[in-house]
C-alpha positions in Angstrom: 150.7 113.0 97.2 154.1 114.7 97.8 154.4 116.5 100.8 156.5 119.5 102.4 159.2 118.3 104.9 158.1 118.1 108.2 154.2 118.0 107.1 152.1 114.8 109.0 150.8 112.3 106.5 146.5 112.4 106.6 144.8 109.2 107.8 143.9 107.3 105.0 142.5 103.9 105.6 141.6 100.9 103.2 137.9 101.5 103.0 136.8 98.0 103.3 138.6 96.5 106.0 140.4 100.1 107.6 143.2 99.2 107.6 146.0 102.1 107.7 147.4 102.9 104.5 149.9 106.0 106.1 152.9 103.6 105.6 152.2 103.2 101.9 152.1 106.9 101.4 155.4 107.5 103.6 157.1 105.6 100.9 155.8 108.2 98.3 159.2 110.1 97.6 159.3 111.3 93.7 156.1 110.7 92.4 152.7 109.3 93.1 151.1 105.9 91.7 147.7 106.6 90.4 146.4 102.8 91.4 147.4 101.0 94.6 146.1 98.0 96.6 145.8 97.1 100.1 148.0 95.1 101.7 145.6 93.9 104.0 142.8 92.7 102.3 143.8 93.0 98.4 141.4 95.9 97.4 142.4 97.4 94.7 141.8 101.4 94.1 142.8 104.4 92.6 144.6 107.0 94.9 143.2 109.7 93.6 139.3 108.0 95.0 140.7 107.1 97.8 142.2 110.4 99.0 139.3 112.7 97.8 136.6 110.7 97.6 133.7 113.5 97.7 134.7 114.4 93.7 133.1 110.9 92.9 129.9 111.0 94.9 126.8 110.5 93.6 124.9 113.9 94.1 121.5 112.3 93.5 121.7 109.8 96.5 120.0 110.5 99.9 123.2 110.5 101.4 125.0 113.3 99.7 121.9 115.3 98.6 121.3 119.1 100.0 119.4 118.6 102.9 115.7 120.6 100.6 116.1 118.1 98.7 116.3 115.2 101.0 112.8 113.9 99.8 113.2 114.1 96.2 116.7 112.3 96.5 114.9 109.6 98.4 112.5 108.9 95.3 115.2 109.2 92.7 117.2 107.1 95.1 114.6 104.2 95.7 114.1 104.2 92.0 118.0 103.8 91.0 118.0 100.8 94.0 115.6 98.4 91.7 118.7 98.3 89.2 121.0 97.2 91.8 124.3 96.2 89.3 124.3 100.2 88.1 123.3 100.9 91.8 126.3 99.7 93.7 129.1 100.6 90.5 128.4 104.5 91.4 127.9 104.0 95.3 131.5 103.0 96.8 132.9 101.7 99.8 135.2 104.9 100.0 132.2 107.2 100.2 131.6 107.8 103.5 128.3 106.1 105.3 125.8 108.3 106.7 123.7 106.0 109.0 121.4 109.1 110.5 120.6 109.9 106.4 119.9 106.1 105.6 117.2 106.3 108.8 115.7 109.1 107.3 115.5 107.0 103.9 113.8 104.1 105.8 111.5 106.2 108.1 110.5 108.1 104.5 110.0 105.1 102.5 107.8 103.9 105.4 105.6 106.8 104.8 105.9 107.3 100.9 104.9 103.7 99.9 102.2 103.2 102.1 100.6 106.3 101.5 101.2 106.3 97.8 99.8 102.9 97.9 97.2 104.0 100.5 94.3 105.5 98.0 94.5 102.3 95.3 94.4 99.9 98.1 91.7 101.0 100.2 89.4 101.5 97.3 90.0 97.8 96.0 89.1 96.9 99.3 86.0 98.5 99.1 85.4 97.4 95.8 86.3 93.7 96.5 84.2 93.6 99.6 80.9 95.4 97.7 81.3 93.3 94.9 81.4 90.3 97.4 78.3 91.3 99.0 75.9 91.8 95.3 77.1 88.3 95.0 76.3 86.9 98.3 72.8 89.0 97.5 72.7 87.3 94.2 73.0 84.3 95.1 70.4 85.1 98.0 67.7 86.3 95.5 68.7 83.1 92.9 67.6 80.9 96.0 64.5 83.5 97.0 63.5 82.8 93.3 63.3 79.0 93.4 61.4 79.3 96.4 58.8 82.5 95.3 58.5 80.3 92.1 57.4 77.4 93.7 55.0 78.5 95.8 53.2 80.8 93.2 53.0 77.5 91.5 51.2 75.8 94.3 48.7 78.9 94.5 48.1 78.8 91.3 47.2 75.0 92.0 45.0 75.8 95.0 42.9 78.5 93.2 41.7 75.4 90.7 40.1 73.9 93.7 36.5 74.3 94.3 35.7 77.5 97.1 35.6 76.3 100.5 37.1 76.3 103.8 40.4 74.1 102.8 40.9 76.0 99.7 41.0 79.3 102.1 43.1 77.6 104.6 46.1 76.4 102.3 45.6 79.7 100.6 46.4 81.5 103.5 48.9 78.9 104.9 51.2 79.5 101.3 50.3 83.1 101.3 52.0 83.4 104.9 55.2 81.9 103.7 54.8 83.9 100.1 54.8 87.4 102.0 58.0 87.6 103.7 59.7 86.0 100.8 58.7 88.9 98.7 59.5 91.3 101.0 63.0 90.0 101.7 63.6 89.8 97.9 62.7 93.2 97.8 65.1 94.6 100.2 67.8 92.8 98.8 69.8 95.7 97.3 72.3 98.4 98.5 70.9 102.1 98.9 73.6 103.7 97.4 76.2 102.9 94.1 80.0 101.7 94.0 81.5 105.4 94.3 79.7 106.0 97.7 80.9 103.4 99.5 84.4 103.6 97.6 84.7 107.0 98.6 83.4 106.4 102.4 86.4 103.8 102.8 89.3 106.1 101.7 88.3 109.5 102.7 86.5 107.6 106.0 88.8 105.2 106.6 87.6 104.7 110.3 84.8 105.2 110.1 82.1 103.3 112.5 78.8 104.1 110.5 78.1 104.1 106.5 75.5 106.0 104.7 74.4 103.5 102.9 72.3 100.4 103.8 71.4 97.6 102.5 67.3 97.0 102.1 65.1 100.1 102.6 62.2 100.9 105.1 61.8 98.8 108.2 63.9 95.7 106.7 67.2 98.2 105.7 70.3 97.0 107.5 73.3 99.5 107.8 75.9 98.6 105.3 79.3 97.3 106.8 81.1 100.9 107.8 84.6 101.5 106.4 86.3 100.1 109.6 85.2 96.5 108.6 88.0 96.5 106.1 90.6 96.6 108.9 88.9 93.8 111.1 88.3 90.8 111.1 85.6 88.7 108.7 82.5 88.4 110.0 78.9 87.9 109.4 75.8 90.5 109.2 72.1 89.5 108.9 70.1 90.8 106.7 66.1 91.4 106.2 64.8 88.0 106.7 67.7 87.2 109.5 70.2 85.6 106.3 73.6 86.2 106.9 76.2 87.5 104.6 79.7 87.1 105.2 81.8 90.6 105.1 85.6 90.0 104.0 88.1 92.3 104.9 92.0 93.5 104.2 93.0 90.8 106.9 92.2 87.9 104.4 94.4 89.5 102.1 97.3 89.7 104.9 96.4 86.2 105.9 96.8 84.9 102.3 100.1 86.5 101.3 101.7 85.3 104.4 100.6 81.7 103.3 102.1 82.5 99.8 105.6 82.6 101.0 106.3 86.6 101.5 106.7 86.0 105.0 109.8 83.1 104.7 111.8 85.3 101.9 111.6 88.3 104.8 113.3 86.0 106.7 115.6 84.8 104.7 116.7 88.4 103.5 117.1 88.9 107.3 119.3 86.4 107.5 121.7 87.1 105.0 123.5 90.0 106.5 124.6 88.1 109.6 125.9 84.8 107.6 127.6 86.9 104.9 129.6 88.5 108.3 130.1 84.8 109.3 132.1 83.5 105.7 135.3 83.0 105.8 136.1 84.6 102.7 134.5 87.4 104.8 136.1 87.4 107.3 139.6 86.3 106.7 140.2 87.0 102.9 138.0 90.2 102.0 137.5 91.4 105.8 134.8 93.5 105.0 133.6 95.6 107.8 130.1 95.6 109.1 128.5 98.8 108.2 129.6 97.6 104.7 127.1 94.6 105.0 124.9 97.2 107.0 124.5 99.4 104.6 123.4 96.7 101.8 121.3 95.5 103.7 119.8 98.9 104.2 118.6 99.6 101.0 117.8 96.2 100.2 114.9 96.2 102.7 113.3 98.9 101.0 113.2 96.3 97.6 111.2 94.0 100.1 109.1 96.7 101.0 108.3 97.4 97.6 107.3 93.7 96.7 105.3 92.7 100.0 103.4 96.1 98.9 102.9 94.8 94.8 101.7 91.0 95.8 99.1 92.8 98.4 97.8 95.3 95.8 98.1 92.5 93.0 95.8 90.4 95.8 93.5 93.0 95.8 93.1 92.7 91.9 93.0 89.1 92.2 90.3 88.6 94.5 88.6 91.5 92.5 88.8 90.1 88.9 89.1 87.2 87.4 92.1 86.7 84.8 94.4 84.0 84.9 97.3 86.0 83.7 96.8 88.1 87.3 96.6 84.9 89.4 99.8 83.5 87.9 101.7 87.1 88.5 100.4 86.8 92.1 102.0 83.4 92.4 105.2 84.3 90.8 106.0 87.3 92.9 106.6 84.9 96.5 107.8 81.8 94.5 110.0 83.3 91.7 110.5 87.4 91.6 111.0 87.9 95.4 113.4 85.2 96.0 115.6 86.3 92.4 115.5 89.8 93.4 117.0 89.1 96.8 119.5 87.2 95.1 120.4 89.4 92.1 120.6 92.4 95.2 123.3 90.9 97.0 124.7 89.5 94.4 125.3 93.1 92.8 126.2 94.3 96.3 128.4 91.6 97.1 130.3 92.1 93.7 130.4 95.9 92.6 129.9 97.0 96.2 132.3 94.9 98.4 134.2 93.8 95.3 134.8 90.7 96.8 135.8 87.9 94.3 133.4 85.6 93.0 130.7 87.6 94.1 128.1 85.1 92.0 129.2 82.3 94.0 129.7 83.8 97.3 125.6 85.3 96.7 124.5 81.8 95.4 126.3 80.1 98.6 124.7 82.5 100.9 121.2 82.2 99.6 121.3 78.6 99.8 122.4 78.4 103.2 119.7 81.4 104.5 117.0 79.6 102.6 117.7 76.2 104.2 118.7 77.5 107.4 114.8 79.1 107.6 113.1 76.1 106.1 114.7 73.9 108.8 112.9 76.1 111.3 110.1 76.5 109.7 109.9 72.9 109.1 110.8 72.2 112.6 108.5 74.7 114.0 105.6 73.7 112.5 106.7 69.5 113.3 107.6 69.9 116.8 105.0 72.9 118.0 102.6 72.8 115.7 102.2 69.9 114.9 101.5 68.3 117.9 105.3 66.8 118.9 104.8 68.0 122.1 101.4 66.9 122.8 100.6 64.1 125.6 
């Protein structure tokens, strides 16, 4: 970039660790180098990015989008993000950061995924907690049956015995305990079918009340409303005063947690801040921190995405039974979650921040988050919960 006597050089700066590259360009006398490499921190680049870096931006990311079509470039972004080696080779560390754009990707994601994921959800719920209760009622009327059966049996042995007052008495004494059986068999169904009560939890969500019931007449209990599925389990009685447990969406919580989503958040948490700790960070590379920020940015949204699968896959595995879905439920804590936060800094750390041996530097820093958040876990659970500090 050749430039008229007298004119000021423009502030160009190394766009990983800043620093100023106006001495460089001061030596430009005849000509200018198409490649060049900071002195610095050893980043190699071509001028011609690094001096107009808006003819290389990618158009279809939320940063650099029109501002109309902020919410489509927020889709086609998220979608480009789950291939993160393509990702980070076509967004640069020379492109300028917008952090008040990356917000609004976050804050939209936080309303896309949830609501895309909002009508499938809530409808397993209320699928997996009906089909719960016809089993419960089931099971109910299997044991009612043993029991009518038996003591139809034993009428049927009193009415051999000759008329008198005994006969009437343990007529009337099995007849007693006969009645309400029946009657409790009878009300053992629910008023209204599957689509009702699906359609109640997601267009009803809160719901205190349902239409349906469960039983008719005198003995009908109100179904659980479509609040249930955001409380707690608990119990109902039903005609005859037999309970009937109700599940609800916390199980389902409750369980992934136990499966391991809950330490791989942590551990992608963690990452950022140790990755600015490295040495090769810091002294070699000396990669600035809204670099790391900004990886770490759109990585959150690929945890997002897979706490939000292994709930809706949780749904389908308390829901049906297949042993191909309750393997993929398994593998996506214990074997896709922790690869894919590997394979996202890995690709960050190496097309992104272009430090050298970006495999090694992403292995080193996994191994060290992950063991860094099993020792607290470990210790957590030894020391307060498991009674270390009890007298």
């Amino acid at each position: 970039m050749l430039r008229a006597p007298g004119e000021l050089t423009p502030v160009v700066k190394c766009p990983r660790c800043g620093y100023d590259q106006r001495g460089e360009i001061d030596t430009w006398t005849e000509r200018c180098p198409l490649e060049g490499r900071c002195a610095e921190c050893g980043l190699p680049w071509t001028w011609g990015e690094l001096l107009n870096p808006s003819r290389s931006v990618p158009r279809w990311h939320v940063e650099y989008c029109p501002a109309k079509r902020l919410l489509l470039a927020t889709i086609v972004t998220f979608a480009r993000s789950h291939w993160p080696w393509r990702y980070w080779s076509q967004l640069k560390m020379h492109h300028a950061i917008r952090p008040m754009r990356i917000l609004a990707y976050l804050l939209l994601l936080l309303v896309l995924l949830p609501g895309a994921l909002y009508v499938p959800f809530q409808a397993g719920m209320a699928i997996h907690q009906r089909r719960n209760l016809e089993q419960a009622l089931q099971d109910l009327r299997n044991a009612l049956n043993k029991n009518i059966v038996n003591l139809q049996s034993e009428v049927s042995r009193i009415n051999q015995l000759p008329d008198d007052e005994f006969k009437s008495y343990q007529l009337g004494r099995v007849q007693a305990q006969l009645t309400p059986l029946l009657t409790t068999k009878a009300g053992l169904t629910i008023s209204n079918g599957p689509l009702t009560t699906t359609a109640e939890a997601v267009f009803l969500p809160f719901a205190n009340s349902s239409y349906s019931t469960i039983g008719s007449g005198s003995t009908a209990v109100p179904y659980p409303p479509p609040v249930s599925l955001w409380g707690y389990p608990r119990m109902i009685k039903i005609a005859g005063g037999f309970p009937i447990s109700v599940y609800s969406s916390r199980i389902l919580f409750l369980h992934a947690a136990e499966k391991g989503l809950s330490f791989w958040v942590f551990v992608f948490w963690l990452m950022p801040f140790s990755l600015g700790l490295l040495p090769i960070t810091r002294k070699r590379a000396k990669v600035k921190s809204n670099h790391i920020a900004r990886v770490f940015a759109y990585g959150a949204a690929m945890i997002l995405t897979s706490a939000l699968l292994s709930l809706m896959l949780g749904i389908v595995h308390y829901s049906i039974s297949s042993a191909f879905i309750d393997r993929l439920y398994s593998w996506i804590p214990y074997a896709c979650l922790p690869t894919l936060i590997f394979c996202w800094w890995w690709a960050g750390i190496s097309r992104y921040l272009r430090m050298p041996h970006g495999f090694w530097v992403a292995l080193l820093l996994f191994l060290t988050c992950t063991l860094a958040v099993f020792a607290v876990d470990f210790w957590w659970h030894e020391w307060f919960m498991g009674g270390f500090f009890e007298t």
